[in-house]
C-alpha positions in Angstrom: 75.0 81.9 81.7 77.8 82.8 79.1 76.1 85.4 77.7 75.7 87.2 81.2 79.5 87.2 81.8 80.0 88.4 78.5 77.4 91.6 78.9 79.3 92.5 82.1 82.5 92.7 79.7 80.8 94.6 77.0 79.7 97.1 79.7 83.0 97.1 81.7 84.7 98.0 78.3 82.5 100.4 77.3 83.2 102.5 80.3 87.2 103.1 79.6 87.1 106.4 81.1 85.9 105.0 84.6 89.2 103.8 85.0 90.4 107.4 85.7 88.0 107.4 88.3 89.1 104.2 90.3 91.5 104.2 92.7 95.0 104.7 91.7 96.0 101.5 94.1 93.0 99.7 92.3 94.7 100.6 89.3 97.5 99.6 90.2 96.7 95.9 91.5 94.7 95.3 88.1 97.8 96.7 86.3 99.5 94.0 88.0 97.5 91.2 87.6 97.2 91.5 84.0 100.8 92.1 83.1 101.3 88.7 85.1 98.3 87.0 83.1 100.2 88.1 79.9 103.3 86.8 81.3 102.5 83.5 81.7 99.6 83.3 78.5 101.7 85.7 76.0 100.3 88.9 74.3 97.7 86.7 72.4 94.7 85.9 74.8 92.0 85.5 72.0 92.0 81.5 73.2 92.2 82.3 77.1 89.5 82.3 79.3 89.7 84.2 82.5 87.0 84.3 85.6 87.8 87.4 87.8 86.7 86.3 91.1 85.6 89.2 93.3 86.1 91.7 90.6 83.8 94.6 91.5 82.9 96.3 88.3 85.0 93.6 86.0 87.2 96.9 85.4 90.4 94.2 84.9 88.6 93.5 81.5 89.3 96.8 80.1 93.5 95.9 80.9 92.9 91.9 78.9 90.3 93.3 76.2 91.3 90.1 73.9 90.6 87.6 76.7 87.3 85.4 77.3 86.5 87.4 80.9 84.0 86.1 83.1 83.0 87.6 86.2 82.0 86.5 89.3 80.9 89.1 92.0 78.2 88.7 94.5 77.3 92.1 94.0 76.5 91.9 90.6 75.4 88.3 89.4 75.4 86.6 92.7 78.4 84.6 92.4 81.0 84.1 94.8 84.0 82.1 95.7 81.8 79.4 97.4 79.7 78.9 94.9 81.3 77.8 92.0 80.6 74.2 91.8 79.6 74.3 88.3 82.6 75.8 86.8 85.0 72.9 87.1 87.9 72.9 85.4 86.2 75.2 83.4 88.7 78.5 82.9 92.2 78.7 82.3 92.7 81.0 84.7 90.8 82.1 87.8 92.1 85.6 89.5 91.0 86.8 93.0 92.4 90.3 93.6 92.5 91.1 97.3 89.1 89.3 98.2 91.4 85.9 99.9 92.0 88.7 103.1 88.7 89.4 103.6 87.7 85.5 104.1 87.0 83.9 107.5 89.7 81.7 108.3 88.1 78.8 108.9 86.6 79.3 106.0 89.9 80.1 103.6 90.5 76.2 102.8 87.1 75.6 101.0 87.9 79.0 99.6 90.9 77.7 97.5 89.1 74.3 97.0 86.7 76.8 94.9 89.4 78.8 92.7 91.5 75.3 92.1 88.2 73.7 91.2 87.4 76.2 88.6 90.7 76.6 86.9 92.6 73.9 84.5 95.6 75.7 84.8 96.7 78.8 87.2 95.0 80.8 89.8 96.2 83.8 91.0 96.1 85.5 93.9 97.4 89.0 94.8 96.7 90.0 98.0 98.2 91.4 101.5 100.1 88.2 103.2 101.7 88.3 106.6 105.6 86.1 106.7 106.0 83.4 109.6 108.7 84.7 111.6 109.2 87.8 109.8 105.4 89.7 110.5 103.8 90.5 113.7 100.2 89.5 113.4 99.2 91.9 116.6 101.0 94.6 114.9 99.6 94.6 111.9 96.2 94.3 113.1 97.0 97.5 115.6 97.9 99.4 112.3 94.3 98.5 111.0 92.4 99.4 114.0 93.7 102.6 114.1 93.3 103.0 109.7 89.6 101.8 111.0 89.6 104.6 113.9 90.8 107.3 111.4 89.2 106.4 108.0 85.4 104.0 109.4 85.9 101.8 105.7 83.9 99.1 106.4 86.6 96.7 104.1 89.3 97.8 106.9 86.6 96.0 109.6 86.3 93.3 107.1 90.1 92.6 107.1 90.2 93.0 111.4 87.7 90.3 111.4 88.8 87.9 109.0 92.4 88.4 110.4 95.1 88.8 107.9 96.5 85.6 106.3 99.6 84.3 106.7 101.6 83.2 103.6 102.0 79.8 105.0 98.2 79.1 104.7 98.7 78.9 100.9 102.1 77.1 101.1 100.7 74.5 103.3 97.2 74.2 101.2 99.5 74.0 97.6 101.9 71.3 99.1 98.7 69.2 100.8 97.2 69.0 97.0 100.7 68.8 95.4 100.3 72.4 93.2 103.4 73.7 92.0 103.4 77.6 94.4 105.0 80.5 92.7 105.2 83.4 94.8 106.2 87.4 93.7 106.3 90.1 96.4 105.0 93.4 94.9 105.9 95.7 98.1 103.0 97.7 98.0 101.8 97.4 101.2 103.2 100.5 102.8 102.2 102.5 99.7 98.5 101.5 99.5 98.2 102.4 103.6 99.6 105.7 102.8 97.3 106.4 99.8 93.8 105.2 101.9 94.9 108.2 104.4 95.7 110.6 101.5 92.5 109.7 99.7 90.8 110.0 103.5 91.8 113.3 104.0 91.2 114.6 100.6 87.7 113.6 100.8 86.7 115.0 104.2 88.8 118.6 103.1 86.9 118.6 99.7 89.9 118.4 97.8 89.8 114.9 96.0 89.0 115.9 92.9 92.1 118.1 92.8 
């Protein structure tokens, strides 16, 4: 089983120029994620192992090239955040990079049970979160339905379904099981809406390439 995380790796890294092809919000979240990973394991990763939960292509490999990178993508290998039952304690770290928004939230509990299960030390999650008492939940769901009436990205229908979560949900789940919580806004929220409308309209005038 390993061996079939590791082959994803290989092939993720042998395809360095694809990350000019990504998203530059994509790159920009992976960015993210791995400076954090490097802040709290130092430069040396050689001993860390890492599963990327959700990870698409398992392009955050080609930003940690040292580390042991597993990935776990329904899409690729089959594997997903509720299936994971026999990884336990098995990774230092577990990631999930905006995947936790797109979960049911009924099902968002056994969801976390999952990632904590899997890792022996830190999970990290880095994803849109609504504030109690700060965010309107009916206004930010208008803003998608019209970003779904505009752009038709089925991942936009994904988040109006799931309904975005609040950052309470984690707070509450981390204090229930006695985790330490360490929370660090990146404020790119308004930026990534913006870019989904430029890359929208670039694609539809035939100018994305420029």
């Amino acid at each position: 089983r390993d061996n079939r995380y590791l082959e994803i790796k290989k092939d993720a890294l042998n395809r360095q120029d694809g990350l000019k092809k990504i998203s530059h919000h994509t790159y920009i979240r992976l960015k993210i994620l791995a400076d954090k990973i490097r802040c709290i394991y130092g430069n040396d990763l050689s001993n860390c192992s890492l599963m990327d939960l959700g990870g698409g292509a398992g392009y955050l490999a080609c930003f940690l090239p040292e580390v042991k990178y597993f990935l776990a993508e329904p899409s690729v290998n089959g594997i997903s955040g509720v299936a994971l039952s026999d990884f336990e304690n098995h990774f230092d770290c577990v990631v999930s990079c905006h995947v936790f928004e797109h979960i049911n939230k009924a099902d968002r509990e056994n969801f976390l049970d999952n990632l904590t299960n899997a890792a022996c030390k830190h999970v990290l999650l880095l994803n849109p979160f609504l504030i109690d008492g700060k965010d309107d939940s009916s206004m930010y769901r208008a803003a998608l339905e019209l970003m779904m009436d505009i752009t038709k990205q089925p991942w936009v229908q994904e988040h109006i379904e799931a309904d975005t979560p609040f950052l309470s949900e984690v707070e509450n789940y981390a204090s229930l099981h006695g985790y330490r919580l360490e929370k660090q806004a990146n404020n790119a929220g308004l930026f990534t809406a913006l870019y989904v409308y430029m890359e929208h309209f670039a694609q539809i005038s035939g100018r994305y390439d420029e």
